[in-house]
BAVO-855142 format. One line per 3 residues: their letters; for each residue x, y, z of N, C-alpha, C. Coordinates in steps of 0.1 Angstrom, whole numbers, plus 5000, padded with zeros to 4 digits. Each point is the difference from the previous one (the first is absolute). Example, Ala and Ser with C-alpha at 12.3 -4.5 7.8 and 13.67 -1.06 7.14 Angstrom:
as> 5132:4943:5078:4991:5012:5000:5009:5012:5000 | 4996:5011:4993:5009:5011:5000:4992:5011:5008;
//
This chain:
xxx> 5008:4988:5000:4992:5012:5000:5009:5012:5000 | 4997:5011:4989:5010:5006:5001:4995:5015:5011 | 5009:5006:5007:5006:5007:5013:4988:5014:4996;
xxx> 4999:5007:5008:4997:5016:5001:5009:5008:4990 | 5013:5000:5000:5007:5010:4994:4998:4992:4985 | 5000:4988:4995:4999:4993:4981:4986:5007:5000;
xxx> 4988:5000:5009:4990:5007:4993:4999:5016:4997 | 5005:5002:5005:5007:5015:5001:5006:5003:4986 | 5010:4993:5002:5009:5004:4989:4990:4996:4985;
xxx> 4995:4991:4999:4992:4993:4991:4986:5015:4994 | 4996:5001:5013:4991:5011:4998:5008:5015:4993 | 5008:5000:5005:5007:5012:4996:5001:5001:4983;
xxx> 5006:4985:4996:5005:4998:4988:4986:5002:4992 | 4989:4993:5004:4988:4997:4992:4997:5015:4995 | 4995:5015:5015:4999:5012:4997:5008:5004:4991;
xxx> 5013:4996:5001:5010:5007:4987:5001:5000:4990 | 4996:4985:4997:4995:4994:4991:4983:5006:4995 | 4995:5006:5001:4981:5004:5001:5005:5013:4997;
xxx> 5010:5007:5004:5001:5016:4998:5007:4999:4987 | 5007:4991:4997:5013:4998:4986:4986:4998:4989 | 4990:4996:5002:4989:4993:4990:4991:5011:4998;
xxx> 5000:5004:5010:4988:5012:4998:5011:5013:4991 | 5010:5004:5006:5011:5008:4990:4997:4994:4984 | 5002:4990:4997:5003:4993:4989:4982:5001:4992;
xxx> 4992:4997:5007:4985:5004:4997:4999:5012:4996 | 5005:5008:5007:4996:5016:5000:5002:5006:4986 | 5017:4997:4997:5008:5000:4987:4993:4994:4992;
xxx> 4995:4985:4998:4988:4994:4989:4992:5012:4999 | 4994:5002:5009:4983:5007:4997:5006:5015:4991 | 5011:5004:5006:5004:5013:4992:5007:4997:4984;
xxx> 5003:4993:4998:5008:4993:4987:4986:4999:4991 | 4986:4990:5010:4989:5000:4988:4996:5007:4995 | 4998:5013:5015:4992:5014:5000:5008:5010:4980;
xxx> 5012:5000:5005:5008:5006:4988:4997:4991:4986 | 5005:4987:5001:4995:4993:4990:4985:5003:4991 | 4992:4999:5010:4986:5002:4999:4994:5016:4988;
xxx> 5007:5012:5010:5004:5008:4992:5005:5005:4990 | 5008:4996:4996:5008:4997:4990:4991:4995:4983 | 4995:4987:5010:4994:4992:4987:4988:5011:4999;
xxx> 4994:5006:5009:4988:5009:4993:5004:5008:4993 | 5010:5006:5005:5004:5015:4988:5002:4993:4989 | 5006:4989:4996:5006:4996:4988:4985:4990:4993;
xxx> 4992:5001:5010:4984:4993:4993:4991:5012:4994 | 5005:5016:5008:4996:5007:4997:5005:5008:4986 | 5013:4997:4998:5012:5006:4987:4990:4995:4989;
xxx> 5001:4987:5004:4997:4987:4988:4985:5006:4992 | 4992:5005:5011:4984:4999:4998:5003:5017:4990 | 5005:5009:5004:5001:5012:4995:5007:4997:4988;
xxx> 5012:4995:4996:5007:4998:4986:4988:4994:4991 | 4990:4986:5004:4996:4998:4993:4986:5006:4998 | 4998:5012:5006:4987:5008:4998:5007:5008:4989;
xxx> 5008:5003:5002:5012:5010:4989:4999:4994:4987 | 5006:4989:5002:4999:4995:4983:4987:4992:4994 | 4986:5006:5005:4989:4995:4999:4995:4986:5002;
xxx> 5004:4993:5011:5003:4984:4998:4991:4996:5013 | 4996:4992:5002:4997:4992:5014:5013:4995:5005 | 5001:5004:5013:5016:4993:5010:4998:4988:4999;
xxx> 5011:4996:5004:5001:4985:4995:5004:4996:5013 | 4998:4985:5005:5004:4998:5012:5015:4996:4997 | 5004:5002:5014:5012:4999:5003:5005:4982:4992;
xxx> 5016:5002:4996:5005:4988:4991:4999:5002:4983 | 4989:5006:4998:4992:4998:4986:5004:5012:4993 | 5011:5005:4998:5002:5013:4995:5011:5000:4991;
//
């Protein structure tokens, strides 16, 4: 059975581990947020060029 201070230490590690994941979460959610972004302005480019050259946009791939 392991002692007072291995659960300790154990707990310590797990929290460090939970704050390192949530850090690393945080970064994901901001990477998509930008990603996300990104792909609209350039869904938005797409839609306006092809109003420009009289055309229906085309979905993404097909161009």
């Amino acid at each position: 059975m392991d002692s007072a201070p291995d659960h300790l230490r154990r707990l310590r590690d797990l929290e460090s581990r939970h704050e390192e994941v949530l850090r690393k979460l945080d970064e994901l959610e901001k990477r998509i947020v930008r990603v996300l972004a990104e792909q609209s302005a350039n869904d938005k480019a797409r839609i306006e060029l092809a109003r420009d050259a009289g055309g229906p946009p085309r979905p993404m791939g097909m161009q």
